[in-house]
N, C-alpha and C positions, 0 to 999 in steps of 0.2 A: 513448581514455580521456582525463578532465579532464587537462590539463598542471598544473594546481595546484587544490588543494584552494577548491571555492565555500563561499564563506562567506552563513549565510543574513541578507539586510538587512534582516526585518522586512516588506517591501513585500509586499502579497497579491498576488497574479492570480487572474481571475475567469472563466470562459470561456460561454458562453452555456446557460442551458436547452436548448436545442433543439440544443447541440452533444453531439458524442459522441469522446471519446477513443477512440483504436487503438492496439493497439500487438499485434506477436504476436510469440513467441520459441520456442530452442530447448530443447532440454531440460536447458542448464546456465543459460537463461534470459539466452543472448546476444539481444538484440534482431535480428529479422529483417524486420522491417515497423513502422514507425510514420506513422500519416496526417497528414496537414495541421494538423490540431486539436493532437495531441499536437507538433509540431513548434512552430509556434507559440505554444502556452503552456509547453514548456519552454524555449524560445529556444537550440533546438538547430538545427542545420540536417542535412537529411537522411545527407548524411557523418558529421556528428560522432555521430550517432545507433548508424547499421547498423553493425553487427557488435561493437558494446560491451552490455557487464551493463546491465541493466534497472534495476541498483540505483546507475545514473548520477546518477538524479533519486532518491536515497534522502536522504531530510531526516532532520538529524542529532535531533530531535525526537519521531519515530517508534522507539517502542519494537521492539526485536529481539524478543522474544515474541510482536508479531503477525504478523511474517513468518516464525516458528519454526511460528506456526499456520498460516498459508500454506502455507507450504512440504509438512509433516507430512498437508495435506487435499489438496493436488496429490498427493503420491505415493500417495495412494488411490484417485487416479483421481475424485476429488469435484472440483466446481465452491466458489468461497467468495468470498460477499460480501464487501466490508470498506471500514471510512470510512481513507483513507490522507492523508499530507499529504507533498508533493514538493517538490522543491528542482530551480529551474530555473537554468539556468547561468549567468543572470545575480544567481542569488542572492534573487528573487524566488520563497514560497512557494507549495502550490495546494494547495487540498483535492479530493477526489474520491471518489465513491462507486463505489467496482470491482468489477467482478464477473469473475472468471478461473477461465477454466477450461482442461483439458487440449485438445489438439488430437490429434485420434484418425485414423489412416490405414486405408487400405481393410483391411486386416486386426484393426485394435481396439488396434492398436499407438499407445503415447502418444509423439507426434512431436513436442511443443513445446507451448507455450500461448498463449492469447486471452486478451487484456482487454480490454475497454469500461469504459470510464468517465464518470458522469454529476457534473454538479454537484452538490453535498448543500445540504441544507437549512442554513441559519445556526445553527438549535437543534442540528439533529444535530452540527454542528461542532464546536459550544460543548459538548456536553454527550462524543462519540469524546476531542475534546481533553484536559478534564477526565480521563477512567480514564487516559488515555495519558502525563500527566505523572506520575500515582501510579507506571505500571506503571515509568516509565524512571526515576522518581528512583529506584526501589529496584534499577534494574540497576545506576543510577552508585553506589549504596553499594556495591557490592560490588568485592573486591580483583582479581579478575581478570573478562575478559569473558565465560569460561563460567560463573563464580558466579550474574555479573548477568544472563547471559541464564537460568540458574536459578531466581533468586532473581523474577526478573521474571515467566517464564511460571506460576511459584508463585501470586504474587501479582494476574496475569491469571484462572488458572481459580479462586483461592478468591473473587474480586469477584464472576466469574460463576457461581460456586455460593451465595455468598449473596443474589443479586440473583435464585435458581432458574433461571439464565436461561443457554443455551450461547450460544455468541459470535454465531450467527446467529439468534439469537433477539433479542439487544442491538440487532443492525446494524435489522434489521426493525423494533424498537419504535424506534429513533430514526428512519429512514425512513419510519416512518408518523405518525410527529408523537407518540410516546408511546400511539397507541393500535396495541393489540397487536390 
C-alpha cells in the first residue's frame, strides 16, 4: 500500500487508442495481475501493484456511488461498463472506459475479476465528468460517509431516471457520441 496519501496534481495521462489496460483481481478485489499498459500509466511498478486493493489508483474525484453500482452489479454475477477517472502514484489523473467483469471457474464459481480498459472519448469525459461532480458534491454535503454515499447513489439513480436512462444505457449514449 501507498506509504502516504497521492495527492492529485492536475496533470492528465493519456495512453493510446490501440492500448488496452489489464488488470485482474480477487474476490475482495486485491489486485492479482496487472499488464504493462496499466503499469505504466499508473506509474506503479509491478511490486507496488500485486497483492494491494484495486482501489490504489482510486481518485479522490470519483464518486463512491459508482463504485456502490459496481460493486452491487459484480455481486450479481453481471458484467458493467463505466467511464472511471484514476489517480496514479505520481499524482497524475487517467480517464478510462472499463468494462469488468466476474471471473468464473470451471464449476460457475466467481473467483475474482477482469478489467479492460479503453481510452474514452474527450466528449464522453467531459460530459461522465459533469454527473460525477453533482453526484460527489452531494456525498461531500453530507455529515457522515454513509449519508453521502446515500445521499449520492440517491442523487445517481434519480439523474438516471429522469434522463429514462439506467447507467448502461448513459455509458453507451456517451460511447457512441450521443447517438443511442
Amino acid at each position: 500500500m501507498r506509504a502516504t496519501q497521492v495527492r492529485p496534481t492536475g496533470a492528465e495521462r493519456t495512453f493510446g487508442e490501440d492500448e488496452i489496460i489489464v488488470t485482474k483481481t480477487d474476490l475482495r478485489g486485491i489486485l492479482t495481475y496487472a499488464n504493462d499498459v496499466f503499469l505504466r500509466i499508473s506509474a506503479l511498478t509491478e511490486d507496488e501493484a500485486i497483492g494491494q486493493p484495486h482501489s490504489l489508483i482510486r481518485h479522490p474525484d470519483m464518486p463512491r456511488a459508482v463504485f456502490k453500482l459496481l460493486w452491487d452489479t459484480l455481486k450479481e454475477r453481471k458484467e458493467l461498463f463505466a467511464y472511471v477517472v484514476n489517480l496514479a502514484a505520481d499524482g497524475a489523473h487517467y480517464w478510462v472506459l472499463a468494462h469488468v467483469t466476474p471471473s468464473f471457474d470451471a464449476r460457475g464459481e466467481v473467483v475474482g475479476y477482469h478489467s479492460n480498459r479503453r481510452k474514452p472519448e474527450p466528449a464522453a469525459i467531459s460530459a461522465a465528468g459533469e454527473l460525477y461532480r453533482k453526484v460527489r458534491d452531494e456525498e461531500s454535503r453530507q455529515s457522515s460517509s454513509p449519508a453521502g454515499l446515500d445521499a449520492g447513489w440517491r442523487m445517481l439513480q434519480q439523474t438516471l431516471t429522469d434522463r429514462a436512462q439506467t447507467y448502461e444505457e448513459f455509458v453507451w449514449e456517451l460511447t457512441n457520441g450521443g447517438r443511442s
